[in-house]
C-alpha angles and dihedrals in degrees: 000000000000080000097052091046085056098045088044092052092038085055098048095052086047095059077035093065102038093054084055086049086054096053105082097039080051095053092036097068093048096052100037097035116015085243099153094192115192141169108236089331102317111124117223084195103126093359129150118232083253091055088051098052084049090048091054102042085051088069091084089084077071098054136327113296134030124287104258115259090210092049091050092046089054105053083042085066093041096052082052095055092044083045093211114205126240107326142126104248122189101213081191101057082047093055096051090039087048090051095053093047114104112287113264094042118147118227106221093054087047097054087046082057096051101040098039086122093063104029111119126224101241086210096057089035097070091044097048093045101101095054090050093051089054086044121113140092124246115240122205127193115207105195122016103216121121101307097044100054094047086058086048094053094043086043088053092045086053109052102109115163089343097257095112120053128337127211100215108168140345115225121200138138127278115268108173141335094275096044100132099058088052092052085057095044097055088047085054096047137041129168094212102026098043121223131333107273100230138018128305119189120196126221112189101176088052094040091228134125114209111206117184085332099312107131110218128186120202112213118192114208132143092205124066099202100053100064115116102206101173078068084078097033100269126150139168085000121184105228110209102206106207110169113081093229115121122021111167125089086247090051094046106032088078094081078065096067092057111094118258088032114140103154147010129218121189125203105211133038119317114231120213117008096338104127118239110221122202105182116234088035116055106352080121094070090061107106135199089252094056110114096170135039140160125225095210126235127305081247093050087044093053106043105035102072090046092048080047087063100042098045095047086053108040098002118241123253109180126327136186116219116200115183122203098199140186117266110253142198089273092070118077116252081218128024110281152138115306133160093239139073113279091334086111089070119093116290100199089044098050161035110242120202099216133167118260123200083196099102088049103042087051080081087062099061089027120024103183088082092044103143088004101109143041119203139185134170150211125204122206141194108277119102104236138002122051144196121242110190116211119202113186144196104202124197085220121039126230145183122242089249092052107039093040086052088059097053094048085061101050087056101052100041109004125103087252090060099111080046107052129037123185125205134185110203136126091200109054117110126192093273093061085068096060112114094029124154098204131090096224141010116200116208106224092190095053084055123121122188124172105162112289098356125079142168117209127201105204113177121198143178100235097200113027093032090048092049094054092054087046087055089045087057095050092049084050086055091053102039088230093115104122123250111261110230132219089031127254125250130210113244128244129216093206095055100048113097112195116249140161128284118223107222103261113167096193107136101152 
């Protein structure tokens, strides 16, 4: 037994040690090259060796055993050597393509193969590195509350060299005298979220905040058309709109009358004809010409790519979508006066039946469904993630191993792979979903599938996994989103056999 303990532990430095080994290959191409590497999905940018051990061991949702620390090592070293330009590459999806490649195949020039649509030119490389190093495009919130901060925390995270997007200043009204230090403070620091993962640094005479390098000015206006931007050198700027005060193109469009405005981002849902943009459905309608353009809501987001699976496979008929959501900052601590109906009554005492636009709004993103759902929602007293229940009427009916196996492969190698995560225990709870990238987690074990008629449990972190599909849209924006390699492919129902899921409680 004694034996078995040492072999165990020796085991367990070794794959430790290889994982650190694997660090600074992992953050070198980022920031050399924008290579965002990842495992499923799973991105090993800024990861412990720890976080990397449970990346890999998370691969078995993919098949039956770990991703292999030394393959992954390996083609690590090789993309160094080929030097790829900016992409989001799956190591693990490499790796299974590589094994299946004739015997006798060298890796580098498969990798070449694989990756021909990113590899840069080194000739034109050296001539073309002082514009890359200019390139980028300037980012503005407007608004630091929970969304924005939490922007501000994944823009930061993601600054790389400085060629994607670039987080350039916050704007928000005075609070207080000291209100810059408590703007840091609350980046810093978040009840839900945990610490900022890095340094910031406050200068009040400035009136700037440095996080992990990242320079922001906080501007403190009360008027959203009378900034002059290009004062602080910024130009073209995205302005992320995050306070939900304003929805409508009249309301918006005055970020547009500040100086060094190009374009406008809204964090909620758009009114009139503002199009509402759930990445991974319909970021390809957004045009060149479009000033002005809405992110959806964190429940569209959640539930639209799932619905877009699930129709292009059965069809949908009619659903009904009820969210259990979160209470926000729109809700009163204590009963009190509001505006709407029983939102006045305490948030943190009890559970509050409220209207939701989400199942509508789902037509505007993807308008096959239009007038094909109802939707209503109660929000209870926890502080993030919430639960959006899907019941269904399909065209073609279905079984819950089948249709669950489906849906686990759409979120490990469809395109809708960033959007929908899929996860088998009998043990996870709604906190264990905190954190997570992804727009939307459905529960397999919580499906149920007789026939044509289903009932879906999509989980979803209302706040962080909505932010991450807001900053996908301004990289879209900005055509700045990296390229995803190998590419991905569209699931088939057909071709999905059911299997079982190892319990794998990785949500982030």
């Amino acid at each position: 037994m004694s034996h078995e303990f040492d072999a165990r532990r020796e085991d367990w430095i070794a794959r430790e040690e290889l994982a650190e080994r694997m660090i600074p290959l992992i953050g070198g191409l980022y920031r050399r090259h924008g290579v965002v590497t990842s495992i499923h999905g799973r991105r090993l940018i800024n990861r412990s060796a720890v976080e990397l051990l449970k990346a890999h061991r998370f691969s078995r949702q993919a098949g039956d055993v770990e991703l292999d620390l030394a393959d992954t090592m390996r083609v690590l070293e090789a993309l160094t050597e080929i030097a790829p330009g900016p992409a989001s590459i799956d190591v693990a999806r490499l790796v299974s393509r590589f094994h299946a490649a004739p015997a006798g195949t060298d890796l580098v020039d498969f990798l070449r193969s694989e990756l021909a649509p990113v590899l840069v030119d080194p000739a034109a490389s050296a001539d073309a590195d002082g514009a890359a190093e200019a390139a980028g495009t300037d980012v503005v919130l407007y608004g630091f509350g929970r969304i924005g901060r939490l922007l501000a925390r994944i823009l930061i995270a993601h600054a790389g060299g400085g060629q994607g997007l670039r987080l350039r200043a916050i704007v928000v009204r005075r609070g207080s005298e000291n209100d810059l230090a408590k703007r840091a403070s609350l980046l810093r620091r978040d009840s839900v979220h945990g610490p900022f993962q890095g340094t910031i640094t406050v200068d009040e005479e400035a009136n700037t905040i440095l996080a992990n390098g990242t320079l922001i000015q906080v501007i403190y206006s009360d008027d959203p058309g009378t900034i002059d931007y290009t004062a602080y050198g910024i130009s073209d700027a995205i302005v992320v709109d995050n306070t939900g005060r304003w929805r409508d193109e009249a309301g918006l469009s005055r970020h547009l009358e500040s100086t060094g405005v190009a374009r406008v981002l809204l964090t909620a849902p758009g009114k009139g004809a503002i199009k509402n943009i759930v990445h991974g459905i319909n970021h390809g309608d957004i045009e060149a010409g479009d000033r002005i353009l809405s992110a959806a809501s964190c429940t569209t987001n959640a539930i639209t790519p799932v619905l877009a699976a699930i129709d292009e496979a059965y069809g949908v008929v009619r659903g009904h979508v009820e969210t259990v959501h979160s209470f926000t900052n729109d809700q009163n601590l204590i009963d009190n006066f509001h505006k709407g109906d029983r939102r006045g009554r305490s948030a943190v005492l009890n559970m509050v039946i409220t209207e939701t636009g989400a199942a509508k709004a789902v037509s505007k993103a993807l308008p096959a469904l239009e007038g094909k759902l109802t939707g209503s929602a109660i929000r209870v007293p926890t502080p993030d993630v919430s639960l959006a229940i899907l019941n269904l009427q399909l065209e073609r009916p279905t079984d819950k191993a089948t249709l669950n196996a489906y849906l686990r492969k759409v979120s490990l190698t469809s395109p809708l792979r960033q959007q929908v995560d899929y996860i088998e225990s009998a043990e996870v709870v709604s906190t264990d979903f905190v954190g997570s990238h992804r727009a939307g987690i459905v529960d397999g074990l919580a499906t149920i599938a007789d026939g044509t008629d289903v009932v879906l449990y999509v989980w979803y972190d209302n706040e962080y996994g909505y932010s991450c599909q807001v900053v996908r849209v301004i990289e879209a924006m900005a055509g700045t989103h990296p390229v995803v390699l190998p590419e991905r492919e569209p699931v088939r129902i057909e071709q999905v056999a059911a299997a079982a899921v190892p319990e794998v409680a990785e949500v982030g």
